[in-house]
N, C-alpha and C positions, 0 to 999 in steps of 0.2 A: 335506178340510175347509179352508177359506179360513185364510190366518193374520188375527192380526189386525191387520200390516202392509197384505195386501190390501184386508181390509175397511175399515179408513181410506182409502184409496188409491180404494175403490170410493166413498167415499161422500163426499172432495173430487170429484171423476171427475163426479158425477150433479149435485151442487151445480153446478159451471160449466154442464156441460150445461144444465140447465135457466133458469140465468140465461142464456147466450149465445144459446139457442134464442126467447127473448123479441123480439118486433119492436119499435120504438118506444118503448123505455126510457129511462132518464133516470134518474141518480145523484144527483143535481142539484135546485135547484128554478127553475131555468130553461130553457129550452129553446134553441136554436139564433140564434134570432128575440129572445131577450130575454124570452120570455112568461114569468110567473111560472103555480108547479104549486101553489096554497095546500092542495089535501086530499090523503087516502092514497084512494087506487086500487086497486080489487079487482085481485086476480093478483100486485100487489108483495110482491115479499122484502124483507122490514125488521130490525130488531133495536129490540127495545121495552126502554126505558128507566126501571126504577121512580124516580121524582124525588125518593122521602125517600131511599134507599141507594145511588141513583147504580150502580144495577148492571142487565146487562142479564138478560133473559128468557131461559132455560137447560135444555139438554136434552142428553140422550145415553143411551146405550145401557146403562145401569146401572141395574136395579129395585131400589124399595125392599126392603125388609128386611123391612116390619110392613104391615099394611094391605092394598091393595091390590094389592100385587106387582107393579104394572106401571112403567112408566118412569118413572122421576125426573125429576123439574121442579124445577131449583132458580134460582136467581139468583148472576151471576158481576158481577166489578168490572173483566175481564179484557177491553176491549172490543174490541179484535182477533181473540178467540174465535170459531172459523168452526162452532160449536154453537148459536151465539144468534141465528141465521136461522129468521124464520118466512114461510110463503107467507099471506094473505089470500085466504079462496074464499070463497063464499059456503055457505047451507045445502046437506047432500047434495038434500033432494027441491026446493030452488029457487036455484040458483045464481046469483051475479053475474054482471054482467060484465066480461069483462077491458076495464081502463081506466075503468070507471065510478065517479065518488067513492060513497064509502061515507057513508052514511046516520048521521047520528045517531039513538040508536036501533035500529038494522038489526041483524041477528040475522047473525052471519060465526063462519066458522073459521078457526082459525091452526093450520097444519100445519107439523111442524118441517121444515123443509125436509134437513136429512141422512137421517133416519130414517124420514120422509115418516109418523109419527103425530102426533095430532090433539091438538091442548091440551086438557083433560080435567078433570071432576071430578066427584065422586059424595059420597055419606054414608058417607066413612068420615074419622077424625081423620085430621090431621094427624101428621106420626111427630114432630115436636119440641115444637108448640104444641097438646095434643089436644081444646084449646074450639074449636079453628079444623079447617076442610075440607081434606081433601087435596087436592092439584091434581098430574095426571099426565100422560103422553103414552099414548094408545089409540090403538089401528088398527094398519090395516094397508094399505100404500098410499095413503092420505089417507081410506080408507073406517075409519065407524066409528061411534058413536048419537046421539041428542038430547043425551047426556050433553055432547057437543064444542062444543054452542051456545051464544054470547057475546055478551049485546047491546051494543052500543057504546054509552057514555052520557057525552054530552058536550050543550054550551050551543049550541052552534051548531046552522045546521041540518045539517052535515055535519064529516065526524073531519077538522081539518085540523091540517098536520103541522108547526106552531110552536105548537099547545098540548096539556097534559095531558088523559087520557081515561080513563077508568075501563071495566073491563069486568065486566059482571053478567052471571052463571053461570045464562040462564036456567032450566034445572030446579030449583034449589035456591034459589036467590037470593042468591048469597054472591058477595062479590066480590073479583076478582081483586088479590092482593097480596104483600108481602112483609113478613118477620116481624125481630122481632131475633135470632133465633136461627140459631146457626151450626153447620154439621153436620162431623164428624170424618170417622175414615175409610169407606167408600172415596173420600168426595167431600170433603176436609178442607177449610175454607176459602169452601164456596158455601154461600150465606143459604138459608132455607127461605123457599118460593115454598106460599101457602096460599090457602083461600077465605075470607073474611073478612065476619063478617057483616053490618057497617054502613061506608061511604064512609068512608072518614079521608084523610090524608097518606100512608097506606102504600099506600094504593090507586091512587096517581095514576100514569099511564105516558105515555110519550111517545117518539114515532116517534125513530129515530135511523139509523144509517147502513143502508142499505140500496140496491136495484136497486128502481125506482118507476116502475109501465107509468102511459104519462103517459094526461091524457085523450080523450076521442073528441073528436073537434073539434066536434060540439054541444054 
């Protein structure tokens, strides 16, 4: 059996991997040439930033306790965190493409990129706030249901990455947020990550460090 020195080791190990195996990247919002990159790009590793708590979007190999039992989704203020890595895909049966900006509106997934499951949400409460949705990580290898589909909802016509963007949970219609509430142990210190049923301030998010596959040159 793996210790779980390995399994961290295995799962820095696949995170480089798959960012260094990326062609045409960009950390940046410039290019070599000076061009400016203004939207997020299917295929990019990001770290999403809730704009009321200033914390990022958070996952790791810990289930809840009540509810759903599957992986916890919380929110950290720890932005160095190499847990608060998401991949951008598009849906399982109509996928993006790598380097194409993403749609306002458009239906994507966010896959945690360590643990490779899929941001998530269904009907059941939340474990801290129980008027509000839970929100989880499912799958397994980036496979996983309608439940994982996100539509982006933003003013423009496309998600770019100097403004806020809300994500609505298409099955349920609850959107994506954070709560005031703080969880103890085994996660002492990370905010609860919830579905939320109407647009506020808690629901705002915004791109932040991340590996950004730039665009197709049309």
């Amino acid at each position: 059996m793996a210790t779980s020195t390995q399994k961290l080791c295995s799962q820095i190990c696949w995170t480089f991997l798959i960012i260094c195996s990326l062609s045409g990247i960009s950390n940046s919002s410039t290019d070599e040439y000076g061009m400016e990159y203004d939207f997020v790009t299917c295929g990019s590793v990001i770290k999403l930033k809730n704009t009321r708590y200033n914390i990022r979007l958070h996952s790791h190999d810990v289930k809840y306790g009540s509810g759903s039992g599957q992986q916890s989704v919380t929110g950290m203020d720890n932005a160095g965190d190499g847990n608060s890595y998401w991949q951008i895909k598009g849906k399982e049966d109509k996928p993006c493409t790598r380097g194409t900006p993403i749609k306002c509106g458009q239906t994507i997934r966010l896959m945690h990129s360590n643990t490779r499951r899929n941001l998530h949400s269904h009907f059941f409460a939340a474990p801290l706030t129980t008027r509000h949705q839970e929100v989880s990580a499912f799958g397994d290898s980036g496979q996983g249901d309608e439940g994982d589909h996100w539509a982006v909802t933003c003013s423009s016509t496309h998600w770019r990455r100097d403004e806020p963007v809300r994500f609505k949970h298409v099955p349920t219609e609850v959107y994506l947020g954070a709560t005031d509430q703080v969880y103890g142990r085994p996660i002492r210190g990370q905010r609860e990550i919830a579905g939320i049923d109407s647009p506020s301030s808690n629901t705002h998010w915004k791109v932040m460090e991340g590996v950004y596959i730039k665009p197709n040159e049309s």
